[in-house]
N, C-alpha and C positions, 0 to 999 in steps of 0.2 A: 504494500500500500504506500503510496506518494507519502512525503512528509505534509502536505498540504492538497489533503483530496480533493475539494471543491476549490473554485475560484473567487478571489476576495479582489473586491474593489476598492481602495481606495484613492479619493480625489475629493481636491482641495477648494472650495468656495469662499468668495466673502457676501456675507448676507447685509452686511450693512446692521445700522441699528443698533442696538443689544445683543442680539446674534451675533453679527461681526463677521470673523474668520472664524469656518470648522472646519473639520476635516470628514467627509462622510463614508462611512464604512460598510459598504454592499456584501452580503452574503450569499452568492450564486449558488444554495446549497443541492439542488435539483439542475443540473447543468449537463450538457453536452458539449466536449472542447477538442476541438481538431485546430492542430500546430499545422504549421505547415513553413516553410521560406518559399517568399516568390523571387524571380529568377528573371529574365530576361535580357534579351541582345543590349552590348555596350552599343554597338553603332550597326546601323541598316543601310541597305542599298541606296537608300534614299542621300545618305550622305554621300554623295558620288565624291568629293574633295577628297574624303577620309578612303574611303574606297579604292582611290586612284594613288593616295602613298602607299598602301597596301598592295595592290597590283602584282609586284615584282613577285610576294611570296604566296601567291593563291595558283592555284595549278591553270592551265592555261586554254584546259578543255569546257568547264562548266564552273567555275569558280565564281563568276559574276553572280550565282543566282543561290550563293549558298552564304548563308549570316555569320556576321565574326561575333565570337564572345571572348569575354575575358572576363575571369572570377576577380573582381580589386576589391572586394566584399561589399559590393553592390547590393541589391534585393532589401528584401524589408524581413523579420522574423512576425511572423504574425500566427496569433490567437482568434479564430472564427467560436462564437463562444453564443448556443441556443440556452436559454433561461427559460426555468420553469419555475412560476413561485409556490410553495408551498403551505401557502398562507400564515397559518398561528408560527411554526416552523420554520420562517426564513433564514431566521437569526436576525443579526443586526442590519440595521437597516437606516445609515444616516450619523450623526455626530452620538447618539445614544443608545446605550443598550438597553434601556429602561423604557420598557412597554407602556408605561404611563404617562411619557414623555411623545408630546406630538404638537410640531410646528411644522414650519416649512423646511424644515433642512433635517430633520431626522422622525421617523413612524415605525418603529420595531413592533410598535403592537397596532398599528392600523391597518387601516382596511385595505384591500388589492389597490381603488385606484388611489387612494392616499400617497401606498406607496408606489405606485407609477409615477406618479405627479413630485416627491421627492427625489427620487434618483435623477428623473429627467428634470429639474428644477437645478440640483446640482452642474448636469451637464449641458446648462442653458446658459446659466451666470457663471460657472465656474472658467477659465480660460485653461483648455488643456493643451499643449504643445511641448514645443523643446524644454523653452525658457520655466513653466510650469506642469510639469508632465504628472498622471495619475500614475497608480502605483499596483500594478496586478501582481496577487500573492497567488503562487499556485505550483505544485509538485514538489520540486525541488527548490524552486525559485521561492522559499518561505524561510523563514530564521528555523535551523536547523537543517535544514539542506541540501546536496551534496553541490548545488552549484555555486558559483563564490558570489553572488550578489540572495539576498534576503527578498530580493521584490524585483520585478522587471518596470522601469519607466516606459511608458505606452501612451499614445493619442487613442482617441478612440474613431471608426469611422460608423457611419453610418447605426446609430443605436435605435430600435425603436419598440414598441411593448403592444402588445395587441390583448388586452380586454374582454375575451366572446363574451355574448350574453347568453352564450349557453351555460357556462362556467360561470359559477354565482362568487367564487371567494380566490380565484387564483390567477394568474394570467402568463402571456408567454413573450418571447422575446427573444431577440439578438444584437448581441454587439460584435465589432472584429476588434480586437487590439493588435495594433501595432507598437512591437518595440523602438523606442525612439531612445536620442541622444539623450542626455538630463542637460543641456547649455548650462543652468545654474549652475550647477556642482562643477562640470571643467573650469567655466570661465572663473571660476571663484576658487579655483585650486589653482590656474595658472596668472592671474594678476596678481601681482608684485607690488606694493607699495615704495615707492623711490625710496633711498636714505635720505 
């Protein structure tokens, strides 16, 4: 068994107010996750410039119509990740774990679309990117785990939840995570303050 069998969300908002900044803590405890790296051509036909330095080492019979690659560790590491909620059961869900706690930035104990309306409320006002990246906990990638970082930094793309109204208390969903640089952390480990 993984050291972190389900996948955990977390990501960063500021809510303004009294709220302020929290940090919301998603528990994908009902989940399906397929890894995958996507891959594709450094440069196509379409660059005929690049093409044409190349020339010399492409064979001489049918080379024109076949794609150069090069691994410079290109591609993106991406997390395709289907959500199932399990209503009472999600776990935590937001800045609290505390079922009696319900605003707009955390619902561990409310309702399906309560907690629809927080996670994506998060990923609405929240700014996820380099310079602010979320933080998927998941296998190995958790404190305790054989790989050397505790969390993957990830944008997310395309998130969305879908509600049936046949299903009175649960609902379903997908996000893809993408592993991304953390900009803060490099750029704040390689600036130097003059003497």
């Amino acid at each position: 068994m993984p050291t972190q069998p389900h996948p955990i969300l977390e990501i960063d908002a500021d809510f303004g107010g009294s709220l302020g900044q929290q940090t919301g803590r998603f528990e994908f405890r009902k989940a399906t996750v397929e890894e995958t790296v996507r891959t594709g051509y450094l440069v196509d036909s379409a660059l005929s410039d690049v093409i044409g330095l190349l020339s010399e080492y492409l064979p001489t019979d049918d080379g024109a119509r076949k794609g150069i690659t090069i691994d410079a560790g290109g591609g993106q590491h991406v997390f395709e990740v289907d959500i199932t909620s399990l209503g009472a059961e999600d776990g935590q869900w937001g800045y609290s774990n505390d079922e009696t706690v319900l605003d707009q930035a955390t619902a561990t104990g409310g309702d399906r679309v309560q907690k629809m309306h927080v996670l994506m409320r998060y990923l609405t006002i929240g700014s996820v990117d380099s310079f602010t990246p979320a933080r998927l906990i998941y296998g190995e990638y958790a404190p305790g785990g054989v790989m050397p970082q505790d969390h993957l930094p990830v944008f997310l793309e395309d998130p969305n939840i879908l509600a049936d109204r046949e299903t009175a208390t649960s609902f379903d969903g997908s996000i893809t995570f993408v592993e991304t640089t953390a900009l803060d952390q490099t750029l704040s480990g390689t600036q130097q303050t003059p003497d």
